[in-house]
C-alpha positions, 0 to 999 in steps of 0.5 A, a space after each residue: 500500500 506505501 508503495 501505491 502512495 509513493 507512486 501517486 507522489 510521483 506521479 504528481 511530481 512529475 506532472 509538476 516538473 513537466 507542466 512548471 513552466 505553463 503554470 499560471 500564477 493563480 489556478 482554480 482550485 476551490 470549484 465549490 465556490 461560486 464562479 469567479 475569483 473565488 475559486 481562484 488560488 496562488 500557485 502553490 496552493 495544489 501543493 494541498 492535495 498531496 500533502 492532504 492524501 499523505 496526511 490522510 494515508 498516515 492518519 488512517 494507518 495509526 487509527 487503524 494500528 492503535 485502535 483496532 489491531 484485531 479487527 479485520 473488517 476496519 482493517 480491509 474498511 481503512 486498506 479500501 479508504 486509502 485507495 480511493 483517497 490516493 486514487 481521488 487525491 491523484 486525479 484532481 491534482 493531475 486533472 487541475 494542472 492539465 486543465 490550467 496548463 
């Protein structure tokens, strides 16, 4: 499962160095918001997303180790939830800097 994660991290990083260069000093990033300058953001801000998946990663190996050792069910539940961030968490980063470059 680590091994998922550092390729994501990768992934995004690459994207990243390719597309540096094209990257707009604002992008959109919080499409949640109304149309406009509210979803803008400066740059560096879509550096939140994978620092937001690895959090995520890490909080959910440490609740699943200290909390339910035994349990195999939140163990599969936790494994199955870390996927889906890392997958969710991958695409956005790499759909937004594709979209804006």
């Amino acid at each position: 499962m680590i091994g998922f994660l550092f390729i994501s991290d990768i992934a995004m990083a690459l994207v990243v160095a390719l597309k540096f260069q094209k990257l707009p000093p604002q992008i959109p990033l919080f499409f949640s918001l109304p149309t406009g300058e509210d979803q803008l953001s400066e740059w560096w801000m879509i550096f939140l997303i994978p620092v937001l998946v690895n959090l995520l990663y890490f909080l959910n190996i440490f609740v699943r180790n200290s909390l339910f050792p035994n349990n195999t069910f939140v163990k599969s539940f936790i494994r199955y939830l870390n996927i889906a961030f890392i997958g969710v968490g991958t695409f956005l980063f790499i759909r937004i800097i594709l979209l804006i470059t």
